[in-house]
N, C-alpha and C positions, 0 to 999 in steps of 0.2 A: 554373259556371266550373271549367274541370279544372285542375289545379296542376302546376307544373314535378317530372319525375321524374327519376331517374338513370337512363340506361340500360347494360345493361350483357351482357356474353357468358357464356354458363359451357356450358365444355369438357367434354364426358362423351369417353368412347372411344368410342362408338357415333355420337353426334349432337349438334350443335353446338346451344344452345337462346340465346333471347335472352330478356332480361327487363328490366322496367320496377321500379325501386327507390323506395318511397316512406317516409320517417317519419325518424327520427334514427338513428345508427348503433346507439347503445346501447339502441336500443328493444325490447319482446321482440320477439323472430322469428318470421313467420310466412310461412308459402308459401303464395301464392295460385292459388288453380285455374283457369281460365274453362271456359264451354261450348264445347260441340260446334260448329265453323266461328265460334268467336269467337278471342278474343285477348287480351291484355292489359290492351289498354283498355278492356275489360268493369270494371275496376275502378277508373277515371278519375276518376269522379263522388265515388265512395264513400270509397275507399283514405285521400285528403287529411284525410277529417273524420274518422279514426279515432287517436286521439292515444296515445303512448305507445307504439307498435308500430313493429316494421321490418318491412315487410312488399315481400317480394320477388314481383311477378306476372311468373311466364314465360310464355312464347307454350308454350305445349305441342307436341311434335312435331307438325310439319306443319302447322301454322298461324303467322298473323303471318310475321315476321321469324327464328322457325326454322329450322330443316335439316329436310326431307324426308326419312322409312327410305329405306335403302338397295333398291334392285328385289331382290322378295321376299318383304321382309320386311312387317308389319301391322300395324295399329294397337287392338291388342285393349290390354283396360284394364288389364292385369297391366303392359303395357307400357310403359303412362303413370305407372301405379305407381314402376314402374323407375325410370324417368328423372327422376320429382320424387324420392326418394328419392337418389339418385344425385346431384342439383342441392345438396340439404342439406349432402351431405358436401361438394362443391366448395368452401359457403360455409361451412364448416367451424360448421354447429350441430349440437350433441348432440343437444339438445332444442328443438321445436321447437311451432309452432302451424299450422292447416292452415284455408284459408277458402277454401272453395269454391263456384262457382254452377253448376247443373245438372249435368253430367259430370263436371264440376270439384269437386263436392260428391259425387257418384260414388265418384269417385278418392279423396278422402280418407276416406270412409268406412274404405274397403279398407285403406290405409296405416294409418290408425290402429287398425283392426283387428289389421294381420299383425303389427307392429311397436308395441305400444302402452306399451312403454319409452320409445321416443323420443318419443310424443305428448304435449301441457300441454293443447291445448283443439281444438274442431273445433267452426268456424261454419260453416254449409251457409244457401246462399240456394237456393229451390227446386230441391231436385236432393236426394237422398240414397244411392238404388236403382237403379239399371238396369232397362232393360225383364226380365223372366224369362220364361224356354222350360222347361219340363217337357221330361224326358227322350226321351220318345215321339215330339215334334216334333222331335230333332235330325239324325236323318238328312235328310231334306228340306229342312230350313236350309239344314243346311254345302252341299249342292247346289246350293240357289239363289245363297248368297254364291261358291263355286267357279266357277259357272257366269258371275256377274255379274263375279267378276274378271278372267275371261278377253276378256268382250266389253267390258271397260272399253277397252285396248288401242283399242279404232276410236274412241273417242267421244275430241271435243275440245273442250277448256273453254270459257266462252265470255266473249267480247269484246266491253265495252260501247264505244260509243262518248265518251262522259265518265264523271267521278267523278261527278259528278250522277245518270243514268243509271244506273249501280251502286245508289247509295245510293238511292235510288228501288223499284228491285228488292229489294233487303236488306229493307226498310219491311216488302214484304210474302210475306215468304219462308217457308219452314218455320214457323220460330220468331219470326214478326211483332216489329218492335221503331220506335220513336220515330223521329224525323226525327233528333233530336239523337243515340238511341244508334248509328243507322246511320250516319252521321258519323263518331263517334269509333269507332266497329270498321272502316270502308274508312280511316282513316286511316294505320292499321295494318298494314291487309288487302289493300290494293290495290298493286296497280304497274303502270308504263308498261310495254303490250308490241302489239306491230305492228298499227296498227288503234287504238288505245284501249287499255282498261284492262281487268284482271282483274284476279281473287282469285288470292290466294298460296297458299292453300289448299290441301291433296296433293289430288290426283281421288279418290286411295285411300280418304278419309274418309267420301266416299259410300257406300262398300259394304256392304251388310247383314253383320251380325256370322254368325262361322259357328260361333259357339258359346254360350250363353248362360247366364248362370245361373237355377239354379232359383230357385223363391221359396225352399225352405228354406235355399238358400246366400247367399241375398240376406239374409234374417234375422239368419243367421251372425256375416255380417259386423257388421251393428247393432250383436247383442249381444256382439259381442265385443271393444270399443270400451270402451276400461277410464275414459276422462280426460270430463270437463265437455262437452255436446252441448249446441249451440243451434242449432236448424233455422228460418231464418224462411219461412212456406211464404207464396206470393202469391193471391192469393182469386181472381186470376181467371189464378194459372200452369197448369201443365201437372200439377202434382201433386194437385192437388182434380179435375181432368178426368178421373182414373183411376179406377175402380170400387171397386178395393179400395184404393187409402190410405186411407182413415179408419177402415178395419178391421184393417190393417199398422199402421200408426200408433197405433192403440189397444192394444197389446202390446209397447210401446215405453217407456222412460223416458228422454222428452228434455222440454228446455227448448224449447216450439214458441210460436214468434210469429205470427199471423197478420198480414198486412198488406195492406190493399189496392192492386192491381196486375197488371200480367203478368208472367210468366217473368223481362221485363227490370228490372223494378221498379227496381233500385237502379242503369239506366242509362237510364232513358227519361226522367227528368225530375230534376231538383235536389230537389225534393219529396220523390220516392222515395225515391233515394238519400243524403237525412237521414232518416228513417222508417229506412230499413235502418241507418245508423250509429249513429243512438241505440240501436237492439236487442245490434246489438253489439259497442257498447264499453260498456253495462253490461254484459253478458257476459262480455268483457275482464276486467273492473274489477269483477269480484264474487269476491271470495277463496272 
């Protein structure tokens, strides 16, 4: 059962973001991330059973209930940096906490990297690193994502005929997810438009990155992450599927949880998503 949230606006000068508030005012604060074509409600399940936290989950640019960049402009992760960073000051924390899942675990690596004065703790549910490109493959990238953004222009989203339908499709997309998590992400994620339904989503989000980081900049950022790391990785997510995490991983000093699960773990079932909240709000709650 998800629990009643606050919802709420925060104004940047660039991009209007929306977010979902959950816990007591005077809780500590943390900023919630979601994944790549998720949203807020990625944290639905979980957020309620995490006691003693104010934890504010934004839609990330161009997803949810968001503002879409301006034509032009892209959605690289320096970006998203920006704009949670940017959301902090809005809700005026100094210091703050950073809980992220897959991209969203991404993104706070990074921050609590560049910034890690403002950091107290950083929970990452499957996600930590970005994909990495060695230098040698960059020219050919940025081509292909140059090339795919200009042929984006002809392509049009597309339009289910119900929220059924959608959610149906979601189940078994990229990033496969429950009956219940694709649910509560088109509740988010969907709107009426001529025909049926779509995703809110920018098309922009689709495009292959045109810049990537290396692995040694991916490392970088790890170790350069000053405050308390708990990473819970899922046994059957996307980061055990990778050749080399368990050899990245093994050069690392973090607090790592296994759990059994997918990617969505801590949205595909109630199950999950206590599994993920016991790992961490002892994390929370360990001085």
């Amino acid at each position: 059962m998800t629990a009643t949230a606050q919802e709420i606006r925060i104004q940047l000068p660039h991009i209007d973001l929306a977010a979902r508030v959950y816990g007591p005012e005077d809780g500590e604060p943390v900023l919630a991330l979601h994944g790549w074509l998720d949203n807020a409600m990625t944290f639905d399940l979980l957020a309620p059973q995490l006691q003693g936290l104010r934890i504010v989950a934004i839609d990330m640019a161009g997803h949810g209930h968001s503002g879409h960049r301006a034509p032009g402009a892209g959605y690289q992760l320096w970006d998203y940096a920006l704009d949670a960073l940017m959301a902090t000051q809005e809700l005026g924390w100094e210091k703050f906490s950073l809980l992220g899942h897959s991209l969203g675990g991404i993104i706070s690596v990074m921050i609590a990297a560049a910034v890690p004065e403002r950091i107290t703790r950083v929970a990452l549910i499957d996600g930590i690193v970005p994909e990495t490109g060695e230098a040698d493959q960059s020219p050919h990238k940025l081509g292909e994502a140059l090339l795919a953004h200009i042929d984006l222009a002809a392509k049009k989203k597309t339009v289910y005929e119900s929220v059924e339908q959608a959610v149906q499709v979601r189940m078994r997309g990229f990033m496969p997810v429950s009956y219940l998590a694709s649910q509560l992400l088109a509740q988010r994620g969907l709107s009426p438009v001529a025909g049926g339904y779509s995703w809110n989503s920018d098309s922009r989000l689709t495009l292959p990155s045109p810049l990537r980081l290396t692995r040694a900049h991916a490392a970088a950022f790890v170790q350069g992450m000053q405050c308390p790391v708990c990473l819970v990785v899922a046994e059957q997510g996307v980061l055990v599927a990778q050749p080399e995490f368990e050899a990245f991983l093994s050069t690392l000093t973090l607090d790592v949880q296994r759990l059994p699960g997918g990617h969505h773990l801590h949205l595909d079932d109630e199950q999950g998503a206590q599994a993920v909240a016991e790992r961490i709000q002892a994390f929370f709650t360990t001085s």
